[in-house]
C-alpha positions in Angstrom: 79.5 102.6 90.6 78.6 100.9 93.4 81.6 98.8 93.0 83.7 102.0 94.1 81.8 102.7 97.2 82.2 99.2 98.2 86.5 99.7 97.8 86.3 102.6 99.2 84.3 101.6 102.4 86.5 98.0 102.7 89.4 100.7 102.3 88.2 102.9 105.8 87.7 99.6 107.4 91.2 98.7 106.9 92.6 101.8 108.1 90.3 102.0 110.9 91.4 98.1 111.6 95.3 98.9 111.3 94.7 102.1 113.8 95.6 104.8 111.0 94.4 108.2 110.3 95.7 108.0 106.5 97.6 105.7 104.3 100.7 108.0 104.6 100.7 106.3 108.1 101.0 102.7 107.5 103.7 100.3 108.1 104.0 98.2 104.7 105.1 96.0 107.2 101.5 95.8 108.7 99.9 95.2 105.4 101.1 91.3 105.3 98.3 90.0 105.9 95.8 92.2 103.8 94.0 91.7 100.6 95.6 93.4 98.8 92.7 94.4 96.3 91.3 96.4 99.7 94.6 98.6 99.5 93.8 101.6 97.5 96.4 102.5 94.5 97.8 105.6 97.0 98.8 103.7 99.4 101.2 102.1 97.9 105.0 103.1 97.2 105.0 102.1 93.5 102.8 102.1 90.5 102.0 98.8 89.4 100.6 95.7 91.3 100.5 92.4 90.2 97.9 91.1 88.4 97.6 88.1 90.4 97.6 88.7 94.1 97.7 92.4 93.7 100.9 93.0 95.8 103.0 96.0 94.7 105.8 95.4 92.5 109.0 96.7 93.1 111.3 94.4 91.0 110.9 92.6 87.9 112.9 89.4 87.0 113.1 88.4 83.5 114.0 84.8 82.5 113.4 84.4 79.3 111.2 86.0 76.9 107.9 85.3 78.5 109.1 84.0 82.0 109.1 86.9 84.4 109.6 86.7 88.7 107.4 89.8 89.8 109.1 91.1 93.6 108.3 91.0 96.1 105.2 89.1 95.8 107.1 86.1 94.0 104.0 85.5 91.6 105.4 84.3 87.8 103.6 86.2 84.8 104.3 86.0 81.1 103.9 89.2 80.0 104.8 92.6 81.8 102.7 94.3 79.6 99.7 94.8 82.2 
């Protein structure tokens, strides 16, 4: 449990830090330099992240049957099953 308090404080710190009230309020834009793993899952635009670097994914590219490009984050995964 004390895992979640942890995310959640690193969380405020990172709004505080981009000069936000809420996540509604951030520029993805300003997010480039972030770990992503301090982002909370609402404060994203999508559902899914990559398992890797934690960047949201907004497109997946297949290239064979377990050679997948996830986008925007570039990261290369063999299964989309995550």
């Amino acid at each position: 449990m004390s895992s979640n308090r942890e995310s959640d404080r690193r969380a405020e710190e990172l709004l505080e830090s981009l000069g936000v009230e809420d996540w509604a309020s951030v520029d993805p834009r300003d997010l480039a330099g972030v770990d992503m793993r301090d982002v909370p899952d609402e404060a994203l635009p999508t559902d899914r992240r990559c398992p890797r670097c934690f960047w949201p994914v907004f497109q997946i590219t297949t290239t064979g049957p377990h050679s997948h490009a996830l986008r925007p984050c570039g990261c290369r995964v063999a299964s989309v099953d995550w």
